[in-house]
VMD Tcl script that draws the C-alpha trace (Angstrom):
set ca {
  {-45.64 128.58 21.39}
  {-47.49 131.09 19.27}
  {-48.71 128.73 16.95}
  {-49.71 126.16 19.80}
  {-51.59 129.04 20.89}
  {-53.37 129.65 17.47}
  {-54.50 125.74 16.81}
  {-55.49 125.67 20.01}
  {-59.36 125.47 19.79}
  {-62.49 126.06 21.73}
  {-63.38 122.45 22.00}
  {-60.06 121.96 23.32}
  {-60.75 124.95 26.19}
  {-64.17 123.39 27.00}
  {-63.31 120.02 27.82}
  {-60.49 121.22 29.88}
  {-62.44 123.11 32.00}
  {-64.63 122.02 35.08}
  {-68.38 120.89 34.53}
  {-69.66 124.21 35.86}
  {-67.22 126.67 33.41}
  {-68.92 124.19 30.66}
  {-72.50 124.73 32.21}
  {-71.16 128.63 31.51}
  {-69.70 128.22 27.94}
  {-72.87 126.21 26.82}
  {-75.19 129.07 28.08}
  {-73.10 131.22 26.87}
  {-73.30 129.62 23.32}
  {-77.15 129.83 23.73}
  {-76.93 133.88 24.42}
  {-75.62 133.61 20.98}
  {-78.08 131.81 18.82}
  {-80.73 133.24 21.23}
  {-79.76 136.78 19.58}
  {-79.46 135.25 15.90}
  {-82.39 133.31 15.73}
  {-85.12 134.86 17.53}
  {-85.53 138.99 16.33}
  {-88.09 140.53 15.15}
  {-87.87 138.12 12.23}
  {-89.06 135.62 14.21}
  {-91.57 137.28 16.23}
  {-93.53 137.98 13.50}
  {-93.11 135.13 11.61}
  {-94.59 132.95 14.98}
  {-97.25 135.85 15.25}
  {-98.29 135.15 11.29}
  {-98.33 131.47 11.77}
  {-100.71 131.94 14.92}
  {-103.28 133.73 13.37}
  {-103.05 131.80 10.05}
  {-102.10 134.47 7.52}
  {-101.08 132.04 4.84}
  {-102.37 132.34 1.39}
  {-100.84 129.13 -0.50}
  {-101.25 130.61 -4.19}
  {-99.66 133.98 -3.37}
  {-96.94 132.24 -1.48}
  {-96.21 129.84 -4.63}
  {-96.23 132.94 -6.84}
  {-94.05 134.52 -4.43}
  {-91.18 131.99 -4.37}
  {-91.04 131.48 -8.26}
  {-91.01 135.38 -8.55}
  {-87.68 134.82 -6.46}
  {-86.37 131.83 -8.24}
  {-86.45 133.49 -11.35}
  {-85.23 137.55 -10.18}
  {-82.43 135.95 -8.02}
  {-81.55 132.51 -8.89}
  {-79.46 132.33 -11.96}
  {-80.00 128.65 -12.42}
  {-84.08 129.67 -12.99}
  {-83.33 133.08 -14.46}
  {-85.26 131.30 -17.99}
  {-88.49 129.31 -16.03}
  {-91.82 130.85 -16.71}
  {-94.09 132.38 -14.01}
  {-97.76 132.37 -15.00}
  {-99.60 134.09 -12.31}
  {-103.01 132.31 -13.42}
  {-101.93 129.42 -13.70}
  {-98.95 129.02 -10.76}
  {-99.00 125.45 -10.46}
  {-98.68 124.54 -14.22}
  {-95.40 126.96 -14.12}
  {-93.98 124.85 -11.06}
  {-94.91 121.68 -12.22}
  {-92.51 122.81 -15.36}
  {-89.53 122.90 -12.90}
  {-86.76 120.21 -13.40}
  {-86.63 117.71 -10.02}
  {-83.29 118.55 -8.05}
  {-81.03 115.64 -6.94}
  {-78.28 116.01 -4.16}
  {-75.56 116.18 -6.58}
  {-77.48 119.15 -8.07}
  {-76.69 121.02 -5.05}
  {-73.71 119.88 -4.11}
  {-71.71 120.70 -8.15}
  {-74.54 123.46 -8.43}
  {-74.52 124.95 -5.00}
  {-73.40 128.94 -6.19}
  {-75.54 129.10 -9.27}
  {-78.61 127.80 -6.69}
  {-78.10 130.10 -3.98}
  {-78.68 134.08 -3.76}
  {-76.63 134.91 -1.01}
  {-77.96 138.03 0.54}
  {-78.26 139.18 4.07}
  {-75.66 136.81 6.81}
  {-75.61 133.60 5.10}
  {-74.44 130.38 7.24}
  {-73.69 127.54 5.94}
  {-75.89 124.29 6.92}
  {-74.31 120.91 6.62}
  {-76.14 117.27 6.42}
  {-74.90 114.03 5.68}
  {-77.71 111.86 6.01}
  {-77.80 108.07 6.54}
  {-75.72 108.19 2.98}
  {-72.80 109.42 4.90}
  {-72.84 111.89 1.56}
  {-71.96 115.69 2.80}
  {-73.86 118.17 1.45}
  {-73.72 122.29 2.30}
  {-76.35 124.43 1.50}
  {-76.53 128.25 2.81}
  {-79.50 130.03 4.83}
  {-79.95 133.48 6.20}
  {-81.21 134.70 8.99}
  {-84.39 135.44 7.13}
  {-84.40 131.47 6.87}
  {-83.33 130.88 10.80}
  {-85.95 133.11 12.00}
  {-88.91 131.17 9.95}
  {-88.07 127.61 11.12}
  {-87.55 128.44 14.68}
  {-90.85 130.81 14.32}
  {-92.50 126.86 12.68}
  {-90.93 124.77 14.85}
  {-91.98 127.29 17.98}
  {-95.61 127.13 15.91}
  {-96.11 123.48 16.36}
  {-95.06 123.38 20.36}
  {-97.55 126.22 20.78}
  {-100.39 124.59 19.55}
  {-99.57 121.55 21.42}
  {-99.35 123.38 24.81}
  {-95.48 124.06 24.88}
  {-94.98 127.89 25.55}
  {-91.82 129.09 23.40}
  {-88.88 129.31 25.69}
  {-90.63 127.08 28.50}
  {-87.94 124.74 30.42}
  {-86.90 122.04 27.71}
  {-84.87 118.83 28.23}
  {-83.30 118.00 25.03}
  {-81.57 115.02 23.52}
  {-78.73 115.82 21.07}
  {-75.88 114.07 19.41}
  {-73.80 116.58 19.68}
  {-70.33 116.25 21.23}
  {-71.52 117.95 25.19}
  {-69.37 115.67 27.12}
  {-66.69 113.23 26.62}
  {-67.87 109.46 25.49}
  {-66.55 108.09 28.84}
  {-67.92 110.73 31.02}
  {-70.86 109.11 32.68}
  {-71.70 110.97 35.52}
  {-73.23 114.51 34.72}
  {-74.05 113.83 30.95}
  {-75.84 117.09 30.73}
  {-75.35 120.60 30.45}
  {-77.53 123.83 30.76}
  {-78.15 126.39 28.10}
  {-79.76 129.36 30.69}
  {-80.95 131.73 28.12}
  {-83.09 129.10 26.16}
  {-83.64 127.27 29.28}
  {-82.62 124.30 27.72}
  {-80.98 121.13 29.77}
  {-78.86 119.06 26.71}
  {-78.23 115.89 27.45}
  {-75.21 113.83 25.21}
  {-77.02 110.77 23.90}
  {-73.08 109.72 22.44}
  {-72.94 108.96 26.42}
  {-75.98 107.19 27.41}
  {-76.02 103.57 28.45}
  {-78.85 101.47 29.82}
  {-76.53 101.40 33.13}
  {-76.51 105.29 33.63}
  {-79.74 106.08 32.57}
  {-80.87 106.60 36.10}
  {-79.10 109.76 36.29}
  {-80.77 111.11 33.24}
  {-84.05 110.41 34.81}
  {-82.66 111.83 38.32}
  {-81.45 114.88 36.41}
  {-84.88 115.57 34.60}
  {-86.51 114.75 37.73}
  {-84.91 117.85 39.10}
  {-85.05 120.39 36.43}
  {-89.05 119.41 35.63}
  {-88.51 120.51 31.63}
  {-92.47 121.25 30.11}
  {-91.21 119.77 27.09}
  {-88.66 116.72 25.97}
  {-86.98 116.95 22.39}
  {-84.54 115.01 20.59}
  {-83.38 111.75 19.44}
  {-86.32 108.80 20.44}
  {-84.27 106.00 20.86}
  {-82.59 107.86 23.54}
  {-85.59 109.23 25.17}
  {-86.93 105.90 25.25}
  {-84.15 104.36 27.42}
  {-85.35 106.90 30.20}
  {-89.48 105.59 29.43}
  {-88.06 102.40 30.01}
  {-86.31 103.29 33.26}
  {-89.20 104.74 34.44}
  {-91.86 101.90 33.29}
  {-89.65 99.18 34.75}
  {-89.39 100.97 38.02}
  {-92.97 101.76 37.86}
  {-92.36 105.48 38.85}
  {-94.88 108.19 38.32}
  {-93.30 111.11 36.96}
  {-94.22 114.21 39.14}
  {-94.23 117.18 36.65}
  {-96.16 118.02 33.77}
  {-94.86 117.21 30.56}
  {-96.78 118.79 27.88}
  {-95.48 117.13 25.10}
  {-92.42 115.49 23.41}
  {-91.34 116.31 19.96}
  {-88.65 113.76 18.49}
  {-86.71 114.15 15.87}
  {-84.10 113.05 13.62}
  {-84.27 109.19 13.97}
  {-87.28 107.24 13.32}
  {-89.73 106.94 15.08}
  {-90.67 103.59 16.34}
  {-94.34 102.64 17.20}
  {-93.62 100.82 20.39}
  {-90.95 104.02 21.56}
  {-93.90 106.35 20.80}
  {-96.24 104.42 23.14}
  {-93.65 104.31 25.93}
  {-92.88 107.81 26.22}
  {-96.44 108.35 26.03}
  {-97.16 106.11 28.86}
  {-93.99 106.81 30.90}
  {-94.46 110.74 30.75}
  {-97.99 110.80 30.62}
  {-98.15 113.04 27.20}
  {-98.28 113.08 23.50}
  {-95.86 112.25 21.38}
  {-95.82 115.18 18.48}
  {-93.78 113.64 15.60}
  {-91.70 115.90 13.65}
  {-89.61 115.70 10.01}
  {-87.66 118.22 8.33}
  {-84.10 118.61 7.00}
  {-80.91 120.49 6.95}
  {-81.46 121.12 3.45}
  {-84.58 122.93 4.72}
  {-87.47 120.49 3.74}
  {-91.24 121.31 4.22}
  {-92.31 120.33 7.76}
  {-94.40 117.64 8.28}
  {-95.96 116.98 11.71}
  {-97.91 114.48 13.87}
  {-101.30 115.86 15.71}
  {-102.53 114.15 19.20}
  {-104.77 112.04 16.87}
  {-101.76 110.40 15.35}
  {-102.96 111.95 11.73}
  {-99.72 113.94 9.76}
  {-100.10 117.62 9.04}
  {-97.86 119.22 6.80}
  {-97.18 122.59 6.90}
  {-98.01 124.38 3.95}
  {-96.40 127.82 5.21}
  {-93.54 126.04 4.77}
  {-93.61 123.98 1.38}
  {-95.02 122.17 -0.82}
  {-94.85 118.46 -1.05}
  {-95.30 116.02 -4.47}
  {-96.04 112.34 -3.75}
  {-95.14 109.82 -6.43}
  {-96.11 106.16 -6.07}
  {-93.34 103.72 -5.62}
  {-95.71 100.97 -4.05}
  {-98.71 100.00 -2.28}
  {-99.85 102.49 0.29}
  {-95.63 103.85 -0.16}
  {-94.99 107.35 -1.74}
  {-91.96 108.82 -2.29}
  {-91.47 112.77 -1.13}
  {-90.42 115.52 -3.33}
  {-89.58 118.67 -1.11}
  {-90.38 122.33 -2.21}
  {-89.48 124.34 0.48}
  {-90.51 128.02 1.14}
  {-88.31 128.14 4.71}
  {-84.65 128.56 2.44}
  {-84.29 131.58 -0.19}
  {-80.68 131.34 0.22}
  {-80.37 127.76 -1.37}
  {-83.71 127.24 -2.55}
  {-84.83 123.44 -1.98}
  {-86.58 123.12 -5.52}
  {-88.81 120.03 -6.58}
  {-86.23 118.06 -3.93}
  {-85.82 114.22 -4.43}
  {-84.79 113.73 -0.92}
  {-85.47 110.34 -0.74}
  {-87.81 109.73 2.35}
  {-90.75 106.97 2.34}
  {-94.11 108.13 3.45}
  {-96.65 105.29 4.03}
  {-100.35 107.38 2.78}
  {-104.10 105.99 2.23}
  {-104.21 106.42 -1.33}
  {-104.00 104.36 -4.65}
  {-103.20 107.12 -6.59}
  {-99.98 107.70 -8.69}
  {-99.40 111.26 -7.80}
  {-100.74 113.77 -5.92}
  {-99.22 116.90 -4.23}
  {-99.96 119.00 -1.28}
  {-100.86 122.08 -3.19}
  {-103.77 121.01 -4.62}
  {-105.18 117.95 -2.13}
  {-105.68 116.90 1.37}
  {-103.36 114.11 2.46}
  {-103.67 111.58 5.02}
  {-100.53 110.45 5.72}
  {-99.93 107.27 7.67}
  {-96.42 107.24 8.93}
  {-93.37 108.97 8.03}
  {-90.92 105.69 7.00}
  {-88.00 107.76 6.27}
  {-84.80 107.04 3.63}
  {-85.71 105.33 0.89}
  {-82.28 103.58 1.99}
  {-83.51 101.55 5.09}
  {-84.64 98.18 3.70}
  {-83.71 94.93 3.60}
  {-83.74 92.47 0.65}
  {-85.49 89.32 0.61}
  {-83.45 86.76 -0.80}
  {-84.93 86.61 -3.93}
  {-83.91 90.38 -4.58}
  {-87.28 92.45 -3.99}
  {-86.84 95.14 -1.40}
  {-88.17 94.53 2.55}
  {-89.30 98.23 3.82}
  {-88.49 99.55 6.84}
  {-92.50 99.80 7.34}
  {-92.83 95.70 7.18}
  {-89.05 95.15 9.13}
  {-90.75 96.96 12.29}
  {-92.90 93.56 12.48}
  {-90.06 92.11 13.86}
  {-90.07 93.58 17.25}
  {-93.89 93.39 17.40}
  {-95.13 92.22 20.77}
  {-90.58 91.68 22.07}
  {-90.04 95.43 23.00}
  {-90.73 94.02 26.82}
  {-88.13 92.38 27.20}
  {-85.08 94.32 24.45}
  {-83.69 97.46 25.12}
  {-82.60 98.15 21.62}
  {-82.41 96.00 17.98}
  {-80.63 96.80 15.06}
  {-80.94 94.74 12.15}
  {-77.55 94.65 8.96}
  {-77.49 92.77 5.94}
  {-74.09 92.04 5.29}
  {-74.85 90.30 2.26}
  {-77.98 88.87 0.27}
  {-78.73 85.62 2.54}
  {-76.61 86.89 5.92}
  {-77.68 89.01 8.60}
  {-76.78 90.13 11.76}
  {-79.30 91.20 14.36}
  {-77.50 93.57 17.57}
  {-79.91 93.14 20.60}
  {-79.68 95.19 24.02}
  {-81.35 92.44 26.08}
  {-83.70 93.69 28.84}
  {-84.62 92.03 31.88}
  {-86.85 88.77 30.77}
  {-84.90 88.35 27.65}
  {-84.97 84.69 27.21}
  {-83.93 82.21 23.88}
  {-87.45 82.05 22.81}
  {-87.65 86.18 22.13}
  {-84.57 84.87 19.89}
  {-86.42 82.01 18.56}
  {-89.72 84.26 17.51}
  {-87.07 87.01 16.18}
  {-85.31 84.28 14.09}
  {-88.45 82.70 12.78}
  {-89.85 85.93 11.49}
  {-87.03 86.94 9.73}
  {-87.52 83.73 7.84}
  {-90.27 84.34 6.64}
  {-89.72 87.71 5.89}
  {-86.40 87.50 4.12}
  {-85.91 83.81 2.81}
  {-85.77 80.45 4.74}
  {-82.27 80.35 3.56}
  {-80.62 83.07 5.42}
  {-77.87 82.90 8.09}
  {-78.59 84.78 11.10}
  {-75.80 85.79 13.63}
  {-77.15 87.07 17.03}
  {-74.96 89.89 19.03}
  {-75.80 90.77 22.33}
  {-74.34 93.84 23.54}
  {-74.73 96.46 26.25}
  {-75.15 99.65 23.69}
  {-75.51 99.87 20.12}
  {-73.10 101.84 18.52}
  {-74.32 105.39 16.93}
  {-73.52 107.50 14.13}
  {-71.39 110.23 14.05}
  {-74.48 112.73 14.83}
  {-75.37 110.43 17.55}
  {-78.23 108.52 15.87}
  {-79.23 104.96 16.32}
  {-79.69 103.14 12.50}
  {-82.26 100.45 12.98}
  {-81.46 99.43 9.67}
  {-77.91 98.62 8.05}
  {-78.14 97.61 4.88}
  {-74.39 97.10 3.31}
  {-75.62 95.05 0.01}
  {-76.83 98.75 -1.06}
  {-77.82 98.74 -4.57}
  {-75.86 95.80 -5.54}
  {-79.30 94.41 -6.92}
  {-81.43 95.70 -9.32}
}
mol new
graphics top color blue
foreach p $ca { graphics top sphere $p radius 0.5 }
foreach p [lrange $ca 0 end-1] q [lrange $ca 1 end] { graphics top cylinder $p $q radius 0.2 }
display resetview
């Protein structure tokens, strides 16, 4: 009995219990990070990024003075106060396995370290450690970009999580309440197009100032609420999604549908620079936070090497991370230290492509084309390459879905990816997710089978 009792786990308690003891152990959970994550730290960190206290230089100087008193892996590099940039520029890049074989001799672990997991659409684990000096920031920067967008920190929130809230099969009340951060989660692992009305009823009643979250799950409610032509009656001052890509047609539905802006976000567990969208649809990125190098992998496409000043526990250090960014420039290099940057659109892992036949690579930036002028009448697409000439494209039809969006789907893809190709069509009523509950619009299982 005794050892029953000792493997028993929390998880195990909290789907046991009724919905309203959960609604207490969730809240409960949020008293928690509540007290980690927002101290004085925090307070002044969000008070220093209001009034825009941020000297770049100093800040550079600042972080290589504590890579190389604190770091053993840069106890040699040079710091050269006049000349700051030249002595970062010396810095080897950092690959994943760096910090995953690397990960003690990286890390100066002072003050109460976590440890922050990511697995990315690699499905490779990585663990890196933060403190609560490194907590406090980002929540401070990611409190920062909601205030200048309207969003008051710690106003009502709805947000849209993969994490594991409610069973899979429990479709009723797919949503649970964290009172202290005033926070209404709600389980995208559980949402189907035919329950999606209660996530809309359930917002509807708790009126959050600001949506969060997962975009291919917030769009399923914009889509409930466009087809039903239903005028939301709160004020939503903005929505900030996050973790999956986001899609041009999902921004301009949950634009429409909630009457707001759609404030794109992109960071990483590792602790990445942020990078942010503005209500003019132009990218920001947040130099209080890193420093970003852009090296040219093709027209208009950039590759992102993260520098972040958000993790002194495991500093992120001249970071190949291996996200797209799609900038107005024809240069081969450029870094956001020294220049202005317009960035386009955020594309994401250099992983989501698909090949052409012929073996060049088909960007995620170019695949979007082929739901251009269909996202009326599908719910959701995902398109896999099993191999180098065969496909297969999941579609959650919507209402109007006929065999010539199938047709126009079918014919673009051969022109985009070979006129040879076999294409296998799978209609289904929800779109399987990963195990953080994201939606992969790309599945490319060739990998890098091809040179």
């Amino acid at each position: 009995m005794l050892r029953k009792i000792k493997t028993f786990k929390a998880h195990d308690i909290y789907y046991k219990s009724p919905v309203f003891i959960q609604h207490i152990m969730t809240s409960a959970y949020g008293y928690k990070l509540k007290r980690e994550r927002y101290r004085k730290i925090y307070k002044n960190a969000l008070k220093r990024y209001v009034k825009g206290d941020f000297d770049k230089e100093q800040k550079l100087i600042h972080f290589m003075k504590h890579l190389k008193s604190n770091i053993e892996f840069y106890k040699d590099i040079e710091v050269d106060e006049d000349n700051i940039l030249k002595s970062f520029l010396k810095l080897p890049f950092t690959v994943k396995d760096d910090l995953r074989n690397g990960l003690e001799e990286r890390s100066w672990k002072e003050g109460i370290i976590r440890i922050s997991r990511t697995s990315g659409t690699t499905g490779a684990n990585l663990i890196v450690y933060d403190s609560e000096y490194d907590r406090e920031e980002r929540m401070a920067y990611l409190d920062y970009i909601k205030y200048i967008n309207g969003v008051i920190p710690f106003s009502k929130r709805a947000s849209f999580t993969g994490q594991e809230l409610t069973p899979v099969n429990h479709k009723d009340k797919m949503w649970r309440y964290n009172q202290p951060m005033r926070q209404m989660l709600y389980s995208t692992r559980c949402m189907r197009p035919d329950n999606v009305r209660k996530i809309y009823e359930s917002l509807k009643r708790f009126k959050p100032v600001s949506l969060d979250g997962m975009p291919y799950s917030m769009h399923m409610v914009a889509q409930y609420i466009l087809k039903n032509d239903i005028e939301i009656d709160w004020d939503v001052k903005a929505i900030f999604p996050t973790a999956e890509t986001l899609l041009p047609y999902i921004k301009r539905d949950l634009e429409k549908a909630f009457n707001t802006v759609v404030i794109d976000q992109y960071s990483s567990a590792e602790g990445a620079p942020f990078i942010f969208g503005s209500r003019s649809g132009a990218y920001k990125i947040g130099e209080e936070t890193g420093l970003v190098e852009f090296h040219k992998v093709s027209d208009r496409m950039y590759e992102g090497v993260m520098t972040s000043f958000i993790n002194y526990a495991t500093p992120i250090v001249r970071y190949k991370i291996g996200d797209l960014f799609e900038i107005d420039s024809d240069k081969e290099y450029f870094n956001s230290f020294k220049e202005d940057i317009n960035i386009i659109k955020i594309i994401g892992k250099e992983t989501d492509y698909l090949y052409h036949t012929d073996g060049h690579k088909v960007m995620l930036n170019i695949v979007l084309f082929l739901m251009d002028e269909q996202e009326e009448t599908i719910v959701q697409a995902q398109f896999i390459q099993k191999t180098m000439n065969e496909f297969v494209v999941n579609i959650v039809k919507d209402i109007g879905y006929t065999d010539m969006d199938e047709h126009l789907i079918r014919e673009k893809m051969y022109r985009m990816l070979g006129e040879n190709i076999q294409i296998t069509f799978n209609y289904t009523d929800n779109i399987s997710k990963t195990k953080s509950g994201k939606v992969r619009y790309i599945i490319n299982e060739v990998g890098g089978a091809v040179a």
